[in-house]
N, C-alpha and C positions, 0 to 999 in steps of 0.2 A: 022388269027389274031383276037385279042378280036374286037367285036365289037364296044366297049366302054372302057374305062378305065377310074374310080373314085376313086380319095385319097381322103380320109376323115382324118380331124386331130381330135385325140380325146384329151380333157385335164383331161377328170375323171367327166367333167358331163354330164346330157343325152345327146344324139344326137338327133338333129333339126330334122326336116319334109324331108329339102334335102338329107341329112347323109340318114335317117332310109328308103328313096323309091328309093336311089340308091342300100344300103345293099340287101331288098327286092328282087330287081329282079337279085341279082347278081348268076352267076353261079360259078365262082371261087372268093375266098374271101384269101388276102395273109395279113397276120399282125404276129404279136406275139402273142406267145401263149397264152396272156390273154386280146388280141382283139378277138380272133379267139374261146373263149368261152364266148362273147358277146351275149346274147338271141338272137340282132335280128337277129345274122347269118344265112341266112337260110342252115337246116340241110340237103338238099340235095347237097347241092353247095361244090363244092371242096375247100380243105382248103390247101394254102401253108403255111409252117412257114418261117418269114421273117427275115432269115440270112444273105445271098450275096441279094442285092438287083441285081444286075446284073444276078444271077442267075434267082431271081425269076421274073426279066423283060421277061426273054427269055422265061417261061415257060408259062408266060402274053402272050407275042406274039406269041406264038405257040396255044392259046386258041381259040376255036371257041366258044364265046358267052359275056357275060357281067361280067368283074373285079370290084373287088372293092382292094383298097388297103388303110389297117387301118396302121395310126402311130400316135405317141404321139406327142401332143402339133401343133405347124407351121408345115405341113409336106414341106413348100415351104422355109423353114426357118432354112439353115442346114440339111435340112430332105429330102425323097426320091425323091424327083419332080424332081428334077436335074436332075439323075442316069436314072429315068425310061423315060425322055424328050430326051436322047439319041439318034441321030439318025438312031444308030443302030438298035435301036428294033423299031423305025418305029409307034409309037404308040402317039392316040391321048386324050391327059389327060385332065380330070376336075378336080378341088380341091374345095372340101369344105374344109376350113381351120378352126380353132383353135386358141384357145391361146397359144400363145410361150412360152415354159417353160423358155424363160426367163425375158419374161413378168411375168409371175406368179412370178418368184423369185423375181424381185425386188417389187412386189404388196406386195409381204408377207414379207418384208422388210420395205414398206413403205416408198420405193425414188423412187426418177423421176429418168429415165436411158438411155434420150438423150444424156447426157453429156458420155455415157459407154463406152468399147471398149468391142466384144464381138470375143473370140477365142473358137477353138475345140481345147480341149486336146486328144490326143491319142499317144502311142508309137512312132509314128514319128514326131510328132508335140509338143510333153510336153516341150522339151528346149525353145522351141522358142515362147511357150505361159506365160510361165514361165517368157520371157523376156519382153513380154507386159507387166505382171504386174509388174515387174519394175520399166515399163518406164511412168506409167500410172497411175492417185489417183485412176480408177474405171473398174474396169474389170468384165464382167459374162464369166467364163467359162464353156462352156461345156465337161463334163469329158468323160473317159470313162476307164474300168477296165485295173489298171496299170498306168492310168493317172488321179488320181485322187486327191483330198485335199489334203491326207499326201505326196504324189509325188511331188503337188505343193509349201506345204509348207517345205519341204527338201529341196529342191530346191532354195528355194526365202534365205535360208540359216538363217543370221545375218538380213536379210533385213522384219523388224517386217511389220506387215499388220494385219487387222482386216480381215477375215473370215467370211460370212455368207451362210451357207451350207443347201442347201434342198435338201431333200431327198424325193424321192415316191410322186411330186408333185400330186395333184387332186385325190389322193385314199387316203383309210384311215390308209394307211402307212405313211402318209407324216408327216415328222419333218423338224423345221427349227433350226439350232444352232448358234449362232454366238460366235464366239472364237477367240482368238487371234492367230496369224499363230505359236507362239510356244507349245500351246498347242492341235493345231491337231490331231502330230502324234500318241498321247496319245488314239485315239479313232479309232473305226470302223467303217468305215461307206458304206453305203448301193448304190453298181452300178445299174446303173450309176444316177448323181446327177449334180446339177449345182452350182458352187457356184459365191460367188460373193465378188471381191478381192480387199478391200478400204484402203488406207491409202496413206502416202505423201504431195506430193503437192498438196493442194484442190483448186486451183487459180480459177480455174472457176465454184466452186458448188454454187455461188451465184446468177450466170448472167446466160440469155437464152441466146443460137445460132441459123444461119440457121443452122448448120452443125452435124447433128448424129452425134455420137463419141467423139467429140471437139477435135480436133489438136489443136497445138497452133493455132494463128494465128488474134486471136478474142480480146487479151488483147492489150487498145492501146499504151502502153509501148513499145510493142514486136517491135523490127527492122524486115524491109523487104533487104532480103536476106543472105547473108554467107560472111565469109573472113571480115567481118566487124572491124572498127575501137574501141578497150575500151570503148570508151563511148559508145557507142550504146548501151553496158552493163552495163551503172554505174561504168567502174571502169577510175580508173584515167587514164591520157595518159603517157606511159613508157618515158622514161630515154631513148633516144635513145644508146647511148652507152651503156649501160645497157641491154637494149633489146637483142639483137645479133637478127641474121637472121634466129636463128629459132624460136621466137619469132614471127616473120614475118607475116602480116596477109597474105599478098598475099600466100605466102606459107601454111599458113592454108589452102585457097579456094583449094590449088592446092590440098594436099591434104585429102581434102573432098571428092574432086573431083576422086581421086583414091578410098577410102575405100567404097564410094556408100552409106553410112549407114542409114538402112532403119528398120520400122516396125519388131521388131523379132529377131533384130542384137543385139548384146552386144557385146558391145564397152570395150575395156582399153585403157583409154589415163595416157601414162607411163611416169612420166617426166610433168604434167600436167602444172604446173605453176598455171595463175592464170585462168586455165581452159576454156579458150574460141575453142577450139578445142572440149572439152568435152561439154559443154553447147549447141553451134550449131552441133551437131551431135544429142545430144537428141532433137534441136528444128526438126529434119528433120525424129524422132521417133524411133532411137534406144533406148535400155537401154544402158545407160554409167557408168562407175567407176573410175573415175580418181583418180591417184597414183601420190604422192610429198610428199616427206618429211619435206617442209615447210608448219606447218600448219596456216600461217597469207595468202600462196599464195591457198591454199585450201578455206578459209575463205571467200575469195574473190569468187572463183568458185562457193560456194554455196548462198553467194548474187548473182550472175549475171541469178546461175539456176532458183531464188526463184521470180527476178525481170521477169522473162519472163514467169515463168509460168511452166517450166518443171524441169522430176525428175533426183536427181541426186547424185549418192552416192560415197561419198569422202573415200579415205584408206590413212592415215598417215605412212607413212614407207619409207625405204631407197632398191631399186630392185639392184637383184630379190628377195631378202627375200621378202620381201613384197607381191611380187605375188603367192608365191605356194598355198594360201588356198584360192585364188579368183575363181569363175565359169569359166567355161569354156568359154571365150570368139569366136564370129566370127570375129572380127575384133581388132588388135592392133595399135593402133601410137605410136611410140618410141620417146620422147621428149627427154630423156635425159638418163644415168644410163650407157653408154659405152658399152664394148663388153660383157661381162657376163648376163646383161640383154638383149642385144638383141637375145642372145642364146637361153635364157631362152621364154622368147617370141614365137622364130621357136621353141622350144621345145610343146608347148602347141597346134601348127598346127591352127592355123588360118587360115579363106580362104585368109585372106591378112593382109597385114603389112605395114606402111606407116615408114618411118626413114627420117635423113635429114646425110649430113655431112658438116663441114666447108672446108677440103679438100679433095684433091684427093686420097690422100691415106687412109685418114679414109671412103673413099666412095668401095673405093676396098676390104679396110678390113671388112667392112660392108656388103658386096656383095658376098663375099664367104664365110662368115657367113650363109646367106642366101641359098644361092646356094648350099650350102652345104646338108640342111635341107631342098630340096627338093621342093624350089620354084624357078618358072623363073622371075628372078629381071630385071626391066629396070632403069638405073639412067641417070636423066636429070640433065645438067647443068642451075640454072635458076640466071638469074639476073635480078635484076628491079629495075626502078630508078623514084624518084619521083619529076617531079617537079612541081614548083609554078608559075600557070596560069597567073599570070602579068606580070611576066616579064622571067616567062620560067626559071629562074635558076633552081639547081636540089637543092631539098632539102634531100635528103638520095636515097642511095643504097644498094642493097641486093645482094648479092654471097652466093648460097649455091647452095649442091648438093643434088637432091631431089631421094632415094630411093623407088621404089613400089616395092611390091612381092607380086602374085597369087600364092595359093598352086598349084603346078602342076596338082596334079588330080582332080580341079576345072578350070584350061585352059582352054578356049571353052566355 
């Protein structure tokens, strides 16, 4: 086993005293190949090139004498401290560390990027970073070939954003662009790079937080918890007859309470109304897109998003036409549109599906719908009744039948 093991991060300018007397004594030296042609490597010391970091841990620990391992920017920051902290390979790490390439980016940008949300894009993870920026006015992401700007901004589709792209931070390759997300794809640009994705809701680029990242949570506007009453969001109190039950807030929390919607999700709330379904799902950090073809009850969804602080992008139309050229969603609620839209819906595979029905049979017909398209459906009978703490009469009741569906090969 190496004696020692030291990451050093480098950002493109010299290395310190600690960097250049760890380099010094080291016998094997693992980076890329343009750490690894670094002067102060010493030239007798073995040289891995750092591809699988897994791989190159094992050939670390199989070493008898002093590592050094070169990465770019934070290496504890996104970078290999993690992989090689393992306890597999048994190994015990120092870091001198770095600036974070994405600290650099927003430096050479010129904003502060506590308020940021920071995602890795790569082949497995580009949908679901894609859906951060969304959901979010300020994102750095870190790319990686195939998941890069023009992947990002195809992706983000209709949904315009401001771009600012660096490339080759700390050498003297480095560019910065900033462009608006429809003219990206227009350009080539140089892996991997970071970029940094603004636009939307800016509710909190004025104010400080304790909290990196900023969730909601910090505007004092915002309501504390879910299933909440219209006002809580500025909008009026419904028409009870009007309302119907699925309307419902109770029935909203419920569910909530099934779809989970979380960081990275994308939501369609179908049938939105006046979108308080879609609103509290983006306060809880999906991206959301609610669908209604009334656009005064849309109008309203986008006051209650703008009054809280989070984002949220509205589609006028009548489903399912309405849905065939929306992104791939993880999550659906079906408010309204009857049985062709909820087809269409299980046609798109979502890990889950939330429906309501007013009867039994529209809940059966709903459910082998479902069932059909390869999720296992549970439906709950729910009623609630609310009364008035003085003297206990009821003032309203709710009957509906509440549908969930998990894609089956998401079960478990």
């Amino acid at each position: 086993m190496a004696d020692r093991v030291t990451v050093i991060g480098w950002d493109g300018s010299p290395l310190g005293p600690a960097a250049t007397t760890a380099l010094r004594a080291a016998t094997l030296v693992a980076g890329a190949p343009r750490h690894l042609d670094l002067p102060q490597v010493p030239p007798r010391a073995e040289r891995v090139t750092l591809g699988s970091v897994a791989v190159a841990a094992r050939r670390i620990a199989a070493h008898r004498g002093t590592a050094v391992v070169l990465a770019d920017g934070d290496p504890g920051f996104f970078g290999v401290v993690r992989a090689l902290r393992d306890p597999t390979h048994g190994l015990e790490v120092e870091v001198v560390p770095a600036v974070s390439a994405v600290a650099t980016a927003f430096a050479r940008a010129g904003m502060p990027w506590d308020d940021a949300r920071v995602v890795v894009a790569n082949e497995r993870t580009l949908r679901r970073a894609v859906n951060v920026c969304r959901a979010h006015p300020k994102v750095a992401v870190l790319t990686a070939p195939g998941a890069g700007p023009t992947e990002i901004a195809l992706l983000l589709g209709a949904q315009q954003r401001t771009f600012v792209i660096c490339e080759s931070l700390g050498t003297d390759r480095e560019r910065v662009s900033v462009l608006t997300s429809d003219r990206v794809p227009r350009h080539h640009w140089t892996d991997p790079n970071v970029v940094i994705v603004i636009g939307g809701t800016l509710a909190h680029s004025g104010t400080s937080s304790w909290l990196a990242g900023l969730a909601t949570g910090d505007l004092p506007e915002e309501p504390r918890g879910w299933g909440l009453d219209p006002a809580a969001y500025g909008q009026p109190a419904p028409d009870r007859d009007a309302e119907g039950a699925g309307r419902s807030r109770r029935l909203r929390a419920l569910e909530l309470s099934v779809l989970g919607p979380r960081l990275g999700d994308l939501l369609w709330d179908v049938g939105s109304g006046g979108g308080l379904t879609a609103v509290e799902a983006a306060r809880l950090g999906a991206a959301v897109i609610a669908v209604d073809r009334d656009p005064r009850a849309l109008a309203l969804a986008e006051a209650a998003a703008r009054r809280v602080g989070v984002q949220l992008e509205t589609v006028q139309g009548v489903a399912p036409q309405a849905l065939v050229d929306l992104p791939q969603p993880d999550l659906i609620r079906v408010g309204g549109g009857g049985h062709r839209t909820l087809v269409a819906c299980a046609d798109r595979r979502p890990e889950r599906i939330v429906s309501h029905a007013m009867t039994r049979d529209q809940a059966e017909a709903a459910g082998r719908v479902l069932t059909g398209a390869g999720y296992a459906v549970e439906c709950t009978l729910v009623q609630s009744v609310e009364l008035a703490v003085g003297d206990w009469s009821e003032q309203g009741r709710t009957v509906v039948f509440l549908l969930a569906a998990r894609l089956l090969s998401s079960v478990g």
